[in-house]
DRENFINU-607457 format. One record per atom (N, C-alpha, C): x negated, z negated, y. Coordinates in steps of 0.02 Angstrom, whole numbers, padded with zeros to 5 digits, always signed. Layout:
BEGIN
XZY/...
//
This chain:
BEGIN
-07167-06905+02106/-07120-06950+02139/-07149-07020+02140/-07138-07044+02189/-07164-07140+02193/-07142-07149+02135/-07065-07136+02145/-07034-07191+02060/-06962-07159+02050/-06965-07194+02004/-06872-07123+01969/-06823-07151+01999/-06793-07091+02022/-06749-07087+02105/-06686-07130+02067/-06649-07166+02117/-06601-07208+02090/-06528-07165+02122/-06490-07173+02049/-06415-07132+02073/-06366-07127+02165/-06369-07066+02174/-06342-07052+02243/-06390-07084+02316/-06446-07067+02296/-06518-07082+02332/-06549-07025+02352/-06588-07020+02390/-06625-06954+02432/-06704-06989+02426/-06743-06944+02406/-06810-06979+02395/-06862-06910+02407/-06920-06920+02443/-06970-06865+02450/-07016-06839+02390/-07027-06789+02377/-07076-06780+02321/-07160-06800+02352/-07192-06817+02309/-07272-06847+02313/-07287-06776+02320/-07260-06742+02259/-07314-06680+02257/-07261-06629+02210/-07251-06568+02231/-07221-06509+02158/-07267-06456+02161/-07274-06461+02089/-07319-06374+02038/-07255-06359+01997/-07300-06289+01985/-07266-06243+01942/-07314-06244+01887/-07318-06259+01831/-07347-06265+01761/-07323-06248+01715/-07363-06204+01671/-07333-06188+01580/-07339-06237+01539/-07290-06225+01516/-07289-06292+01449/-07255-06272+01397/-07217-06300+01358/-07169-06304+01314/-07235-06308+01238/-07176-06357+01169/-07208-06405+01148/-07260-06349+01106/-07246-06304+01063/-07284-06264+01015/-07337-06228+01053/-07327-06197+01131/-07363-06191+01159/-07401-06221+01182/-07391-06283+01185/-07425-06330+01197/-07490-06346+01170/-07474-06351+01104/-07512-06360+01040/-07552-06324+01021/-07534-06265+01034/-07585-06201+01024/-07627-06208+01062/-07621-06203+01142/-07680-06218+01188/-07712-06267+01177/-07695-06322+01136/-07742-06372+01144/-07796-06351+01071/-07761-06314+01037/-07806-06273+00966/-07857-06228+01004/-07834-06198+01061/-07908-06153+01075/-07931-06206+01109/-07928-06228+01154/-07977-06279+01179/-08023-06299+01152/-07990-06341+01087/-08044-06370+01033/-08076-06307+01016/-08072-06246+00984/-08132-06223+00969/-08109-06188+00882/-08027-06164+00917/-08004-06132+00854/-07958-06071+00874/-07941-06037+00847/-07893-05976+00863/-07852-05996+00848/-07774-05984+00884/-07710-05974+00876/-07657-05927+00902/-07623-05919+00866/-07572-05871+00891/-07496-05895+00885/-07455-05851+00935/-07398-05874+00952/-07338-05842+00947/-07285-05865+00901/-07227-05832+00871/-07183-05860+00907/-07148-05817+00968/-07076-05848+00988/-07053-05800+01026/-06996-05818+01073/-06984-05784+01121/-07008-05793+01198/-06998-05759+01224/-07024-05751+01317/-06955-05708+01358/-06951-05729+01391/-06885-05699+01445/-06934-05654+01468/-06874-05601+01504/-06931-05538+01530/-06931-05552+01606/-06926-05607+01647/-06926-05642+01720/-06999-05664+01739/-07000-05689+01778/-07058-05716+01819/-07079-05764+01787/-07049-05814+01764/-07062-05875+01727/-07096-05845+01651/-07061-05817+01651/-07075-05755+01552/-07163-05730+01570/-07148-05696+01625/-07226-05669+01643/-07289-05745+01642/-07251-05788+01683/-07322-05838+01676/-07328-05877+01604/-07293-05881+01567/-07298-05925+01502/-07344-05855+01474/-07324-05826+01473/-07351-05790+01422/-07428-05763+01452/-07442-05748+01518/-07508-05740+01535/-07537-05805+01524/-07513-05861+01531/-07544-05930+01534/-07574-05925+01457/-07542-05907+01417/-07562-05914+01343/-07602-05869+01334/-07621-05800+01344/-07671-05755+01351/-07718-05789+01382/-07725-05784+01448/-07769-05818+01496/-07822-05877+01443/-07770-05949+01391/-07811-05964+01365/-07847-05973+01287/-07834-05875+01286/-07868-05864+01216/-07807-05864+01159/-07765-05884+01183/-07688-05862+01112/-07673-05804+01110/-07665-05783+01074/-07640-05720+01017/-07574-05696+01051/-07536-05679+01059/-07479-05664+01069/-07424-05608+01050/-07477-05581+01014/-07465-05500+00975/-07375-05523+00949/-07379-05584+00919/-07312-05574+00852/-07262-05606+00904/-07273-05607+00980/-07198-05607+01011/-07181-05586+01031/-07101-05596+01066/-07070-05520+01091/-07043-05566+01148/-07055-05511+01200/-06983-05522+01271/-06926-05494+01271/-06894-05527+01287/-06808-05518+01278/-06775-05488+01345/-06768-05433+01338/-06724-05403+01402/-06664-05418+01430/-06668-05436+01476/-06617-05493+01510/-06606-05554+01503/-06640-05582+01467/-06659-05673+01483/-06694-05684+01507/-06653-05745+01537/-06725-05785+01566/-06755-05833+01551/-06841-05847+01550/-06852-05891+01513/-06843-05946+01516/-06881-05985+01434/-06857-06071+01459/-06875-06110+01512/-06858-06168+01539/-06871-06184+01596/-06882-06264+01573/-06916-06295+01623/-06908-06365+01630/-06909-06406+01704/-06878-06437+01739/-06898-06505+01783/-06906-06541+01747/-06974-06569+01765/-06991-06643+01744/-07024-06658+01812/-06972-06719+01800/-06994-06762+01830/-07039-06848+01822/-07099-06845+01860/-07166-06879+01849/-07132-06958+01891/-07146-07006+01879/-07145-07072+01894/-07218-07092+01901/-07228-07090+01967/-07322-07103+02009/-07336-07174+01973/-07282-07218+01969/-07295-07298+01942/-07330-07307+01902/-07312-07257+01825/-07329-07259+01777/-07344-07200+01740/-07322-07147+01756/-07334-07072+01725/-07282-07081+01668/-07228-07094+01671/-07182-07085+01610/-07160-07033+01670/-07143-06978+01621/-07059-06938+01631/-06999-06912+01601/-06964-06886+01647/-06893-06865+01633/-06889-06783+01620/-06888-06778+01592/-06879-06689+01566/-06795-06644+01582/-06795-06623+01636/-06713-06583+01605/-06741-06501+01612/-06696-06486+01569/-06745-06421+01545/-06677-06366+01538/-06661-06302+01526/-06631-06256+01507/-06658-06187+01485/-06626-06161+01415/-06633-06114+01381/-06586-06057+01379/-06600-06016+01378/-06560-05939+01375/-06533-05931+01309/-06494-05910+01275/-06466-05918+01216/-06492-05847+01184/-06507-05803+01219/-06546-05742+01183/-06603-05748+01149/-06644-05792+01186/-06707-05808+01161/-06714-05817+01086/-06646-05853+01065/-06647-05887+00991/-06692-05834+00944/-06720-05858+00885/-06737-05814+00842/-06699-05835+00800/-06700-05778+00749/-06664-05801+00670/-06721-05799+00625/-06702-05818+00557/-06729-05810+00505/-06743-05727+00483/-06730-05684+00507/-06744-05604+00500/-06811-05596+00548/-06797-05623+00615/-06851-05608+00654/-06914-05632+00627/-06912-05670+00589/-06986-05714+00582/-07060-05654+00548/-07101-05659+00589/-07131-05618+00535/-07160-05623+00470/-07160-05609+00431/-07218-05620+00382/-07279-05626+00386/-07313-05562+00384/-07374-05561+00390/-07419-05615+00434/-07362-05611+00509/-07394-05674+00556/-07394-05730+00517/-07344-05765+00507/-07343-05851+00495/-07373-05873+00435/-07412-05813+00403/-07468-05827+00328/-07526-05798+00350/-07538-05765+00399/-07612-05756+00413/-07661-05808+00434/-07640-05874+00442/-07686-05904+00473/-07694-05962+00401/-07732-06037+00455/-07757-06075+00393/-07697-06133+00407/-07654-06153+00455/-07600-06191+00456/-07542-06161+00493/-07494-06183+00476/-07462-06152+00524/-07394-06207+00560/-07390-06213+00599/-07354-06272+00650/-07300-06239+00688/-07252-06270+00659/-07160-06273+00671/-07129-06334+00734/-07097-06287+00761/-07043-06356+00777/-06984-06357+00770/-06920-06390+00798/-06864-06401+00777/-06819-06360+00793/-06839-06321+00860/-06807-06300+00905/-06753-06258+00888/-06781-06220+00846/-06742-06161+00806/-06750-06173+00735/-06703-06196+00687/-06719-06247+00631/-06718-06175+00555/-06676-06127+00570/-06657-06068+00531/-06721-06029+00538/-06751-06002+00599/-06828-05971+00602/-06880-06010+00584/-06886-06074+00586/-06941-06137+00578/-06941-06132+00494/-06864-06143+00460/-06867-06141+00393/-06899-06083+00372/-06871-06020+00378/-06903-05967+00339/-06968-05967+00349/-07010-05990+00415/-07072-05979+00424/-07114-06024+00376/-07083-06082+00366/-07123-06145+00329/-07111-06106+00271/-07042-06100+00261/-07062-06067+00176/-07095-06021+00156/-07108-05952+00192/-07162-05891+00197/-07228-05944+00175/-07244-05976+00224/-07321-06016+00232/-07302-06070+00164/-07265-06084+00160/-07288-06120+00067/-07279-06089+00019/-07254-06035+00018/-07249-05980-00053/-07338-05949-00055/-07357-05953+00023/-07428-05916+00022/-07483-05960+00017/-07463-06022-00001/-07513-06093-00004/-07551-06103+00081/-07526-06088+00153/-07541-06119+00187/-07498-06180+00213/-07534-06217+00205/-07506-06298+00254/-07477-06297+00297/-07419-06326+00309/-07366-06343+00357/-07377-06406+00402/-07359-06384+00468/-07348-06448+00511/-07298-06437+00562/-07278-06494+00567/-07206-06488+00626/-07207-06546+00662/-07169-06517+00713/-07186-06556+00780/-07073-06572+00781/-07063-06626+00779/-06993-06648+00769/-06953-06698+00791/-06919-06664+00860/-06925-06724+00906/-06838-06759+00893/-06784-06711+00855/-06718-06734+00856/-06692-06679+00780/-06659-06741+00774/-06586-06715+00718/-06550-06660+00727/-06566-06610+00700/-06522-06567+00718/-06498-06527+00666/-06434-06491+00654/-06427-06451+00605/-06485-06414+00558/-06495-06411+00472/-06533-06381+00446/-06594-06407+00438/-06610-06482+00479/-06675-06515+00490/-06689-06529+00416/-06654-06568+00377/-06682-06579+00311/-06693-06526+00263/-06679-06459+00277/-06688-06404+00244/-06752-06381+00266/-06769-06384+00334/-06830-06369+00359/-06867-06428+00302/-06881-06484+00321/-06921-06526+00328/-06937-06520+00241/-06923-06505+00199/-06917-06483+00146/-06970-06462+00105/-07009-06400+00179/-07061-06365+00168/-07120-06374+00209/-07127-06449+00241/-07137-06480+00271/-07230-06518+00241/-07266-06503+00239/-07322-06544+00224/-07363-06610+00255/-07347-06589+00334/-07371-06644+00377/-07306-06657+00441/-07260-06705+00438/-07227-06702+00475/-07255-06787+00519/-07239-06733+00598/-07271-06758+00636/-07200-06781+00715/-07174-06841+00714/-07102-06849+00746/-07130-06872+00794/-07084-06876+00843/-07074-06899+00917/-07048-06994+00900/-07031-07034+00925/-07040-07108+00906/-06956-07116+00902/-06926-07085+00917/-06846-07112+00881/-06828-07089+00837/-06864-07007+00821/-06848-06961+00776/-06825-07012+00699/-06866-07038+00660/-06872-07063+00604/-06825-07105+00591/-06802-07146+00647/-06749-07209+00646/-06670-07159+00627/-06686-07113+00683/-06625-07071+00680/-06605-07030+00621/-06657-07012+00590/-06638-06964+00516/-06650-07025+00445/-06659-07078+00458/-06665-07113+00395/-06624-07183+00415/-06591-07206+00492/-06551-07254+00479/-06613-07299+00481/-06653-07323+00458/-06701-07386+00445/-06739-07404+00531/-06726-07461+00559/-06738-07460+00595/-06824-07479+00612/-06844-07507+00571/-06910-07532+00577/-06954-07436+00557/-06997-07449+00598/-07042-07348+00598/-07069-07355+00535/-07111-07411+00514/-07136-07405+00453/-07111-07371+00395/-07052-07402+00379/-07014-07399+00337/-06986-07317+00332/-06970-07316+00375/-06928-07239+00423/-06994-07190+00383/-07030-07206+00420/-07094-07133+00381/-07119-07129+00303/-07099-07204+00273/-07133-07195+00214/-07070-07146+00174/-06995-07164+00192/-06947-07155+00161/-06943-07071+00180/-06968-07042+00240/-06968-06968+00258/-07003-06957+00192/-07063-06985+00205/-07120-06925+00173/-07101-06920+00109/-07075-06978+00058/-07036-06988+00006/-07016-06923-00029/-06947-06930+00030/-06880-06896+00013/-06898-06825+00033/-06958-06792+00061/-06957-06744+00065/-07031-06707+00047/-07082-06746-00008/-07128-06751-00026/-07188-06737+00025/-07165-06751+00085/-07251-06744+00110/-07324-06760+00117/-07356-06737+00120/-07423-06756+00118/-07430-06824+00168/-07401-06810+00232/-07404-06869+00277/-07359-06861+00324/-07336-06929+00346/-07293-06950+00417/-07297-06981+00454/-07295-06945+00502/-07320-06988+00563/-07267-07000+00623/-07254-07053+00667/-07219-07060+00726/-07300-07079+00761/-07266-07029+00850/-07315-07039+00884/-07280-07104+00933/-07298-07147+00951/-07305-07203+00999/-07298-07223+01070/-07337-07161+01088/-07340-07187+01180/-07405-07216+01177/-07402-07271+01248/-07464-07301+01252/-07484-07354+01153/-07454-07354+01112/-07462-07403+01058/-07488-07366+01004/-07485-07288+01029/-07550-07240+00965/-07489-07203+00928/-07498-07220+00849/-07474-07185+00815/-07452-07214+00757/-07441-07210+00699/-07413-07237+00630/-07403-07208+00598/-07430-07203+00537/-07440-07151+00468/-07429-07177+00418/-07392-07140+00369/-07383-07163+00314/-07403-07096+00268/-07490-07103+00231/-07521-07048+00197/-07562-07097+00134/-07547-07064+00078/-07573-07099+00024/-07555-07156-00012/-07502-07180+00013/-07446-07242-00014/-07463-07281+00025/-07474-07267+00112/-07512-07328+00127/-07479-07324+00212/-07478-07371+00256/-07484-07354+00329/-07520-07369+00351/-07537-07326+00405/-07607-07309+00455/-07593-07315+00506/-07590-07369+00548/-07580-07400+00630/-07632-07354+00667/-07647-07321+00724/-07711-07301+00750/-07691-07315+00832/-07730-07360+00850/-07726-07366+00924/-07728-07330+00975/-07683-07326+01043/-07684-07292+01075/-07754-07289+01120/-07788-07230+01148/-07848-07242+01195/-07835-07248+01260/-07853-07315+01309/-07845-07299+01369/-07872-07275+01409/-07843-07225+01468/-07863-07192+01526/-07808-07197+01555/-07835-07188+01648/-07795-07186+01682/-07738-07133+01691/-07672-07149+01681/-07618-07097+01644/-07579-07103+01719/-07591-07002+01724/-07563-06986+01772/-07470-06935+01750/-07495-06923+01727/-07431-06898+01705/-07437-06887+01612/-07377-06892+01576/-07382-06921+01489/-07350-06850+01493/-07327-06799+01503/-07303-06739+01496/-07353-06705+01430/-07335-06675+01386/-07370-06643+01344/-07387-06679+01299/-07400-06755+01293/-07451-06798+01259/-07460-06780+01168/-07397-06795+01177/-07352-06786+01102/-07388-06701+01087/-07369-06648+01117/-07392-06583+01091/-07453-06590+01089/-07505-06611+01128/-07576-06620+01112/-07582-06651+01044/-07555-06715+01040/-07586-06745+00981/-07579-06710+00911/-07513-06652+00908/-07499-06632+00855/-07566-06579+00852/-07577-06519+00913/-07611-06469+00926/-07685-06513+00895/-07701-06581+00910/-07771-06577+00906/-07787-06615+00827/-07712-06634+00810/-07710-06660+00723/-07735-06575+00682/-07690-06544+00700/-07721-06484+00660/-07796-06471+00675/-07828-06472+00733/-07883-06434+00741/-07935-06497+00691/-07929-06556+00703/-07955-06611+00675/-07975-06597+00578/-07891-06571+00561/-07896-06555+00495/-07950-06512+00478/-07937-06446+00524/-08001-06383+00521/-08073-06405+00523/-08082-06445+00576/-08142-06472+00604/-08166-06536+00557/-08120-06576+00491/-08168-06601+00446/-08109-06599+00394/-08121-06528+00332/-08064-06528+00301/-08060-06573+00255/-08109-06618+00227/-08123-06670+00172/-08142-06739+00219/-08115-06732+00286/-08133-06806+00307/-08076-06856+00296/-08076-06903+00337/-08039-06981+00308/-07967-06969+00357/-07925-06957+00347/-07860-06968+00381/-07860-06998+00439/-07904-07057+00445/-07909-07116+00482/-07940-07081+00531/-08007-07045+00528/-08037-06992+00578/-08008-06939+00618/-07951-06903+00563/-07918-06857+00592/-07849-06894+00669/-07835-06950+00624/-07781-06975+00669/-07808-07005+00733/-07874-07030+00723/-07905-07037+00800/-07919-06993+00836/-07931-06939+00813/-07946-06870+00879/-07903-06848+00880/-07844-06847+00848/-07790-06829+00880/-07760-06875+00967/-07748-06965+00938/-07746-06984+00980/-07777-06987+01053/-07844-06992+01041/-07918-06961+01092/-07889-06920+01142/-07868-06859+01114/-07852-06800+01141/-07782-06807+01176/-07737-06847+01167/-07669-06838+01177/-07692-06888+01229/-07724-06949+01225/-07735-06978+01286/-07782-06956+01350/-07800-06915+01338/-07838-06873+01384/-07812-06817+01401/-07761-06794+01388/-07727-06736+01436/-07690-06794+01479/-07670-06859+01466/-07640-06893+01515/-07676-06887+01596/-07734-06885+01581/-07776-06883+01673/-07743-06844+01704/-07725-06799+01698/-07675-06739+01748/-07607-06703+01739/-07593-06705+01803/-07517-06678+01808/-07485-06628+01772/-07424-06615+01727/-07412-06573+01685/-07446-06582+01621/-07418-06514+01586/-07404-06533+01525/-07480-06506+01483/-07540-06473+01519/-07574-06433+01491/-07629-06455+01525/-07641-06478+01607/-07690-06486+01659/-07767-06510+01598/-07732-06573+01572/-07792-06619+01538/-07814-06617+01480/-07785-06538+01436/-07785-06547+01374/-07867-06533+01381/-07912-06574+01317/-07990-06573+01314/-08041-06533+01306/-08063-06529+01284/-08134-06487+01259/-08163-06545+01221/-08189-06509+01161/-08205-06542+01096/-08278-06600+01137/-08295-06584+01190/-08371-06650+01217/-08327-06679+01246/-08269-06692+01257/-08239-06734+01281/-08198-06782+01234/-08167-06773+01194/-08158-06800+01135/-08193-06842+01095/-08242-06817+01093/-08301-06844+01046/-08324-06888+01092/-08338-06896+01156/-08374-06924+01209/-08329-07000+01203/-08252-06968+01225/-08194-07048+01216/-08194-07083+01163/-08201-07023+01089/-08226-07087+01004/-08278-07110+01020/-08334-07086+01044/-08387-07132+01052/-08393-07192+01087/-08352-07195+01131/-08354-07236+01196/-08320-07295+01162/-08260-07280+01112/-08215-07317+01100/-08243-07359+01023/-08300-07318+00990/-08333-07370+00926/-08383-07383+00957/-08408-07399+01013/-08465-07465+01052/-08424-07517+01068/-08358-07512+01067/-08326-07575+01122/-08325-07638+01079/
//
């Protein structure tokens, strides 16, 4: 769209696709990209939309064994809508209520076979049992946590690296300044680290009694769709890819990466490849 349509207005579209997205999926694709395996625990509607999420995730190298399609839903959906001005958008989205998982569905064996394993909010009763499976079995937790919702502090609990959306923190701790907001998360719910992601202004961490500002990278930002799921998807691969390196390292290729799926439309178009990443840190310690 030129620009975000103003109430009881008629406006032409620039351009419409049909694209997979959604946030955990998100994240995962941006894990094989980089140059790691992942697999994917959720639901899929058994519709047309159900068929392409889930080939989209095959297609790039995800696992998909530990999910199931649901007979007679349909899957999740999203409009978003893109603002050409600036690449901010508007998301309205709808879910099938079958899809839900519970805490029974979760598997075992899946959500401890790997070396991290990454939650989101969505479903706070399946997210919990899964985090707790993966810390009884000593793998590391990360979550992607964009709103307050029932059971969140029970999740977050089992929580090792919590990783929020930029109001998230204000909203579950009251403190309006972010700083403050993340040191008092990670606190109250002992994590290793917390982070709010930013937008164009990067990121903010609070790991080691300390906060970690990390600047946003610029490129020309065509659409911000996904950004946030990249950065979480490429924080984990970062961890894998230097498990004894400096926080400070990890939180820049995350950012790297989240600003570089911005070049293209949707939520997945721009996610990187590890010479591309490395190519933007480089570019960005000459300046």
């Amino acid at each position: 769209m030129a620009e975000f349509p103003a109430s009881n207005s008629k406006q032409r579209l620039q351009r419409f696709a049909r694209m997979p997205g959604g946030q955990t999926a998100t994240a995962l694709v941006t894990c094989a990209r980089l140059g790691w395996s992942a697999r994917y625990i959720g639901s899929f509607g058994d519709d047309e939309l159900g068929k392409l999420s889930r080939d989209s995730l095959i297609g790039e190298g995800v696992d998909v064994s530990a999910a199931r399609t649901v007979a007679g839903a349909t899957n999740q959906f999203a409009v978003v809508l893109v603002d050409a001005r600036t690449g901010q958008r508007t998301v309205l989205w709808d879910r099938h209520p079958d899809l839900t998982m519970t805490a029974e569905d979760v598997p075992r064996d899946a959500v401890t076979s790997g070396r991290f394993l990454m939650v989101d909010c969505q479903e706070t009763a399946a997210a919990t049992q899964a985090a707790r499976l993966a810390r009884e079995a000593g793998v590391p937790t990360v979550i992607d946590v964009e709103k307050v919702r029932p059971g969140i502090t029970d999740l977050l609990q089992y929580i090792d690296a919590i990783i929020a959306a930029e109001d998230f923190p204000t909203a579950l701790t009251g403190y309006e300044d972010p700083g403050r907001a993340i040191e008092a998360m990670a606190r109250e719910f002992g994590a290793h680290l917390a982070c709010v992601t930013l937008g164009h202004e990067g990121s903010l961490a609070w790991c080691g009694g300390r906060l970690i500002r990390t600047p946003a990278f610029q490129v020309d930002c065509v659409d911000s769709t996904g950004a946030g799921d990249v950065f979480r998807g490429a924080f984990v691969a970062a961890c894998l890819r230097t498990p004894e390196g400096d926080i400070e390292d990890v939180l820049a290729y995350a950012n790297a990466a989240a600003a570089l799926n911005c070049r293209a439309l949707g939520a997945r178009a721009g996610i990187p490849r590890p010479s591309e990443v490395a190519q933007l840190l480089t570019a960005q310690s000459q300046m």
